[in-house]
C-alpha positions in Angstrom: -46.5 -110.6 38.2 -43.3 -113.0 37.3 -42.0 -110.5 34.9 -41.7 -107.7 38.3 -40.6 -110.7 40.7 -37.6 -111.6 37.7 -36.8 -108.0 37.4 -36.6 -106.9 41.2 -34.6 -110.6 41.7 -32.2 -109.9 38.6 -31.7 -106.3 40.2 -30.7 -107.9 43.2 -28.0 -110.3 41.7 -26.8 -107.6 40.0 -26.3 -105.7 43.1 -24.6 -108.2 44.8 -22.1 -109.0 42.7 -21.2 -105.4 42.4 -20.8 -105.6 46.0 -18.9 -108.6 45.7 -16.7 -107.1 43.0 -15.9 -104.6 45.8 -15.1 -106.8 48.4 -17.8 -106.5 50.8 -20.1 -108.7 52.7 -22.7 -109.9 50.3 -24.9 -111.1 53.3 -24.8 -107.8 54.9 -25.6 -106.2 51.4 -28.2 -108.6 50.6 -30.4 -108.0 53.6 -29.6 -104.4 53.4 -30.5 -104.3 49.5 -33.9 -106.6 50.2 -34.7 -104.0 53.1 -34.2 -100.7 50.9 -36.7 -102.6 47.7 -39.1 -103.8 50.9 -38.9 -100.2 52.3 -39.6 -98.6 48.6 -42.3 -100.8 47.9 -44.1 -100.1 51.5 -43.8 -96.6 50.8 -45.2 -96.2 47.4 -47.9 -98.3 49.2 -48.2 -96.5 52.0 -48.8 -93.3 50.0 -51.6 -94.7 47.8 -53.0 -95.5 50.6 -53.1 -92.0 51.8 -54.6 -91.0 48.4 -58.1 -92.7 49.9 -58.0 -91.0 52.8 -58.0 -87.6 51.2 -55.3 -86.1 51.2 -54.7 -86.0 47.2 -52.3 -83.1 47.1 -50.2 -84.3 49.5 -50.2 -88.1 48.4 -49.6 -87.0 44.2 -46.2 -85.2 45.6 -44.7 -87.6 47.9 -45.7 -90.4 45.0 -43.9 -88.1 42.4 -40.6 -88.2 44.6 -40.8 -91.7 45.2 -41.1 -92.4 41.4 -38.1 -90.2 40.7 -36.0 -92.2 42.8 -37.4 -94.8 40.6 -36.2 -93.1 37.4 -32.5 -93.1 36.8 -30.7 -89.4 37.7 -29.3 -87.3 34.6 -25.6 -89.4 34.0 -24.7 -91.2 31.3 -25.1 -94.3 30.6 -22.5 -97.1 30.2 -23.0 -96.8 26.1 -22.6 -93.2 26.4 -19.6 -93.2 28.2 -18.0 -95.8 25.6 -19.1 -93.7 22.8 -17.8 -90.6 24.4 -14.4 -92.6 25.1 -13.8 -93.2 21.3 -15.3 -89.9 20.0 -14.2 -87.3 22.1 -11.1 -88.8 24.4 -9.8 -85.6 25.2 -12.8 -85.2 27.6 -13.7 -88.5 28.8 -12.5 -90.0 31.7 -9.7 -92.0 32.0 -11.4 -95.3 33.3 -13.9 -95.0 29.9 -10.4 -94.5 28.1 -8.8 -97.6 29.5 -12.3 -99.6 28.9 -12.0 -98.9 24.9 -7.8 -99.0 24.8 -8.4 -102.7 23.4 -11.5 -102.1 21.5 -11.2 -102.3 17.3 -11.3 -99.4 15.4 -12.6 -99.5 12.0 -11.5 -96.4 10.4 -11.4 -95.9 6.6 -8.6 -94.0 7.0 -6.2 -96.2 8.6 -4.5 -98.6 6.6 -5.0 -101.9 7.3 -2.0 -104.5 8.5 -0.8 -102.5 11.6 -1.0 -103.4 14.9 -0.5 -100.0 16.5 -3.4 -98.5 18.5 -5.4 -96.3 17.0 -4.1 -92.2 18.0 -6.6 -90.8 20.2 -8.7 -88.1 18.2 -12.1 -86.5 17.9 -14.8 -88.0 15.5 -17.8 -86.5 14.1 -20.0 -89.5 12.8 -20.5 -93.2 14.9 -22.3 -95.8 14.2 -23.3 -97.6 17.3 -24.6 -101.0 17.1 -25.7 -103.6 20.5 -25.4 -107.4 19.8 -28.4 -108.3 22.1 -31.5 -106.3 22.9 -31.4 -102.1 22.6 -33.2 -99.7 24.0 -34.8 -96.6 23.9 -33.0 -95.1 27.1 -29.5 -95.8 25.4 -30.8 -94.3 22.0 -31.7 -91.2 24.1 -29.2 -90.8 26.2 -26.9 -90.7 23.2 -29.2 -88.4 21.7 -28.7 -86.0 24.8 -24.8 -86.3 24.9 -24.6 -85.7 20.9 -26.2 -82.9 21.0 -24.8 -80.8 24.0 -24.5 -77.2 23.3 -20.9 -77.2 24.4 -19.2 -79.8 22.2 -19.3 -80.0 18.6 -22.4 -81.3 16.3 -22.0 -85.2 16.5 -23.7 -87.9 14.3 -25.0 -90.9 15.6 -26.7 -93.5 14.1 -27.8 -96.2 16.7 -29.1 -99.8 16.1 -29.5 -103.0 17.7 -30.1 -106.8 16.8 -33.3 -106.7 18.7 -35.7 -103.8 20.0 -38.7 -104.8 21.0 -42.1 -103.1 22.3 -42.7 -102.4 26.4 -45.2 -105.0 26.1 -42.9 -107.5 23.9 -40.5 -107.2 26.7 -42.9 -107.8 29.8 -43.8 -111.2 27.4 -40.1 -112.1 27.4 -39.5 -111.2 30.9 -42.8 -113.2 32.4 -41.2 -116.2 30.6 -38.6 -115.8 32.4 -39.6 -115.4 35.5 -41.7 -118.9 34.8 -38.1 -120.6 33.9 -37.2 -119.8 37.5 -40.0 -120.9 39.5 
């Protein structure tokens, strides 16, 4: 149970200083953001409770909608949209361009010694590699994007310094949770 309360509490401080980033209120967010999880939470509650009562058809839909807000919607990821940035910057958009303006390129076919940005062109083949923990949902979501009908075939070869099993991460996240308390 500490691995869900560091999750849902990490969530949180992410939220706020999002919020704060935007100049809001974070008091006003903050109560509003622990009512919207409190209000989630009763009503995935509320609707197993239903499921006793009888009404199984009813419950199993209303608990499927509840767990797709749960599930992130069809975008693309932070990753993706970096990825797309170097790869194809003729169709990303401008704020993922301006994200990877300072970024180092390693092309082998650039010479070396110059200080000039790299020109903006398409690539074919990445290699994408996270310093820190990866995850299945990037490697997938770059999966997706690479292999849209409507843009050429792309390679990409995705890695990380540490990927770890669901149940390796619930360890790692309980022992957090512990730290806090």
């Amino acid at each position: 149970m500490s691995a869900f309360k560091y999750i849902v509490k990490f969530k949180q401080i992410l939220k706020l200083s999002k919020n704060v980033m935007l100049n809001e209120h974070s008091t006003n967010n903050a109560h509003s953001l622990a009512e919207n999880n409190s209000a989630l939470f009763t009503g995935l509650s509320s609707k197993l409770y239903g499921l006793t009562e009888g009404r199984i058809s009813e419950g199993i839909s209303s608990l499927a909608t509840g767990l797709k807000k749960l599930l992130p919607d069809k975008k693309s990821l932070p990753i993706t949209n970096v990825v797309e940035a170097i790869m194809e910057p003729n169709n990303a958009s401008n704020n993922s361009i301006q994200i990877t303006d300072e970024y180092l390129y390693l092309d082998p076919k650039s010479r070396g010694g110059h200080s000039k940005p790299p020109k903006r062109q398409s690539y074919d083949t990445s290699v994408v590699f996270v310093v820190g923990g990866g995850n299945y949902l990037e490697y997938h979501n770059l999966t997706e994007w690479s292999s849209q009908p409507n843009r050429g075939a792309k390679n990409i070869v995705y890695g990380s310094t540490d990927l770890v099993t669901a149940k390796e991460f619930l360890t790692e996240v309980s022992d957090l949770g512990k730290l806090e308390t």
